[in-house]
Structures are given as C-alpha cells and as structure tokens.
N, C-alpha and C positions, 0 to 999 in steps of 0.2 A: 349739495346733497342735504335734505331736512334727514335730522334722526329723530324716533320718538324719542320719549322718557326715558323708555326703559332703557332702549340703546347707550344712549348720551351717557346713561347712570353708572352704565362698565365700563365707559372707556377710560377715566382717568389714572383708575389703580391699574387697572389691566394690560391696558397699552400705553401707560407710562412706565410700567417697570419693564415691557418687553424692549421698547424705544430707548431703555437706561443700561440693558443688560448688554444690545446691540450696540449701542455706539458708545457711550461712555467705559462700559468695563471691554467689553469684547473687540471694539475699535474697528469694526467693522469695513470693509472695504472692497467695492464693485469688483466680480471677478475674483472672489475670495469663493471658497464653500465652506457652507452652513451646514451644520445639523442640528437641529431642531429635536430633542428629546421630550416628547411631551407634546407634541404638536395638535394637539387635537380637544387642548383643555383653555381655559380664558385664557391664559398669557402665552401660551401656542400658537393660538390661531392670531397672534397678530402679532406676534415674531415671523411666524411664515412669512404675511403681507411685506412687513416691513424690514427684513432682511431683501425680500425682491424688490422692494420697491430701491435699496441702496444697491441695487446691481448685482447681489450674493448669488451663486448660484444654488440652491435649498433642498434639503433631501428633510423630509419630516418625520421621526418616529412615533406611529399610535398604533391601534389595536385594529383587528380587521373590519369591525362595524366601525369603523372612522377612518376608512381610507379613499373612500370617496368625497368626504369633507376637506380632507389634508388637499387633494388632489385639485379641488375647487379653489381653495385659497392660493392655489398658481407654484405647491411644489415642484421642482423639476422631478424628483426622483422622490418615492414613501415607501417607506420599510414597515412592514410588519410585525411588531415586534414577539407574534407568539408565534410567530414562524423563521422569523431572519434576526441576525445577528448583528446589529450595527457595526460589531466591533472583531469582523471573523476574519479581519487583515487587506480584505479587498479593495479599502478604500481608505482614505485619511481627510479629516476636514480641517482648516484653517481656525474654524470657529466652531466649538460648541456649546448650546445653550443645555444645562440639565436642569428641567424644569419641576423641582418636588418628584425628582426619579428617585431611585437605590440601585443603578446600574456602580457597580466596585469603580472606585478610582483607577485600577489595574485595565480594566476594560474600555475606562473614558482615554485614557495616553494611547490604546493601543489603537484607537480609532481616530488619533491626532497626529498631526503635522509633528513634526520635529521641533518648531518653533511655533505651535498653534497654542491655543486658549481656552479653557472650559471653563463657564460663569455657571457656577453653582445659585439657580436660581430657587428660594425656599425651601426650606428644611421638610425631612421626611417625618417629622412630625408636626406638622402646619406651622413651620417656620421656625419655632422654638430652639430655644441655644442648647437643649438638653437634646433636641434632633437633630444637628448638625453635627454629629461627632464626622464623619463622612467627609464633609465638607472643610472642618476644620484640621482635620487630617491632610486635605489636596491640599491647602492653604499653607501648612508649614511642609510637604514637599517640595512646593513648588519653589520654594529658595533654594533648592540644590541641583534645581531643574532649566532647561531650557524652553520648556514647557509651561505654560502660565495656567493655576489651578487658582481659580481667582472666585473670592468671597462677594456676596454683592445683596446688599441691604437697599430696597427704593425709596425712593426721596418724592416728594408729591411737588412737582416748581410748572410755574405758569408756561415758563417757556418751553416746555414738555408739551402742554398743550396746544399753545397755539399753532406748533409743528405737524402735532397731532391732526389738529383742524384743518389744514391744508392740505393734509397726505388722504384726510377724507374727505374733502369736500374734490377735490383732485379722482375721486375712486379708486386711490389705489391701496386704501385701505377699509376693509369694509366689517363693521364690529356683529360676530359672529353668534346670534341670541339662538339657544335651545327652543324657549317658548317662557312664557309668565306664568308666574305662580301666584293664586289670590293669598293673604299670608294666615290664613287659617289652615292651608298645603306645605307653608312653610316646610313642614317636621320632612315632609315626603320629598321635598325637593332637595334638602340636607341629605335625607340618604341616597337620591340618583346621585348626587355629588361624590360621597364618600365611596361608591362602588363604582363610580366611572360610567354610568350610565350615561353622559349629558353631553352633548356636541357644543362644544363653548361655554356660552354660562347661559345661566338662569336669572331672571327677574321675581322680585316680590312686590304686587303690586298690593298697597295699601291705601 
C-alpha cells in the first residue's frame, strides 16, 4: 500500500501509542473485548483497526456524526455516547482504552471485567501531569484492586513501526486523514481539533 506525506506523517505518534496502549500496557488478547473510548479521534481510529486486527472483539465510543466512521474502521458494536451509556451495566470489557476522556473512574470499573484493564491514554489537559489528576487517582486505586487502572506514557521505537508497516501494507490498518490544511489555516484547523469537529487527524501542509 503507497501512503502519501500526509498519511505516512500521522502514523508514527498516532499509531504507535495506540499499538503501545493495546499490547504492551493493555496486553491484549484474540477473543478478548475492547472498548475503545474515543474512537473517532487520531489514536481512536487506529486502536479500532488494531485491536481487530489482534482478534479483539471492539465496541467504539464517539459522538453521533462519527459513527459511521467508527463503523467503517471494522467496529463490531459503536456506542453513541450523547445517547448511550457505555457503562449502564449491560456489558463489561476485558480491555479499555480511555483516550483524553473525563468519563469518572467509578464509571470506567463498572464497565470492566472483574479482572479487566483501563489504559488511561493522555490527559484531559493535553497530556499534562497537572491534567491527569483522574488518572493518577485510577493508578493508586488500582493496588487494592483486582482491576488494572494503568498509567501509560508513549515511547517513539523503530520496532513499533516496522509492525506498523505490515499491519498497513497487509490493509488491515488503514490511517484515517480528515483532509490537509495549507498552514496559513493552521489557526482553523487547531480549532476543528479542539471542538471535535475532525474524523481522525488533520495534516498541515507546508
């Protein structure tokens, strides 16, 4: 599979931390279920992919103008989250990814396994350790727990990619572009970002 620029330019941060949050922290495993909190944002959309591609079965949470995108990227199941409750008892996942959410830790356990996992993926103030109180919170729960509330910082390593490269050049991972921005738009593309306007990511092309 050739990718453009722009392509090629999101995959590394995007789908190496989704690739690091899946298998390395959340330890992922065929026939496991997923939920994908976030599903519909750069590190979303290819958590979806690559939770199915490990044989997960994947439920994606995003908003209802992005649920035919979740739906595309090979969900089994998409929740809606200004209408459904991910966490209203009906279901429990093995795995979950909360990707720059603010869903309560009370609500991420009660949508978990007994012995399930939540990778707190980025802080709810773009990552910052003054945003992660939330996170840091699940993190000393999780020692009295059976439950794993687990912290997770990504790492940039080669062999992330070359994995990477085969899961796309294979198609079964395919990196999910909004559209390009010339970078005199920059300002305006920063704010579809910030309001959640944007199906995956955005490019700046200079």
């Amino acid at each position: 599979m050739n990718l453009s620029f722009a392509q090629a330019a999101v995959v590394p941060v995007s789908a190496g931390t989704a690739l690091q949050a899946l298998s390395d922290i959340g330890r992922v495993q065929a026939g496991q279920s997923v939920l994908v909190h976030g599903a519909s944002g750069g590190v979303g959309t290819y958590a979806v992919q690559l939770a199915k591609a490990f044989g997960a079965e994947v439920t994606g949470v995003c908003s209802t103008a992005k649920l035919d995108l979740v739906t595309s990227l090979g969900a089994d199941h998409v929740i809606d989250h200004s209408h459904e409750d991910f966490a209203d008892g009906t279901r429990r996942y093995d795995l979950i990814l909360d990707i720059g959410g603010r869903p309560s830790v009370r609500r991420l356990r009660r949508a978990l396994e007994p012995r399930g996992t939540v990778v707190f993926v980025g802080g709810e103030n773009g990552g910052s350790l003054t945003g992660m109180g939330r996170q840091l919170r699940g993190a000393l729960l999780s020692l009295f727990l059976r439950q794993r509330l687990a912290l997770f910082m990504a790492k940039e390593r080669a062999t992330d990619l070359e994995r990477l490269t085969e899961l796309i050049e294979a198609g079964k991972v395919i990196p999910s572009m909004d559209r390009s921005y010339p970078l005199d738009e920059a300002p305006n593309a920063m704010r579809l970002l910030e309001r959640d306007q944007v199906r995956g990511k955005v490019a700046i092309t200079v």
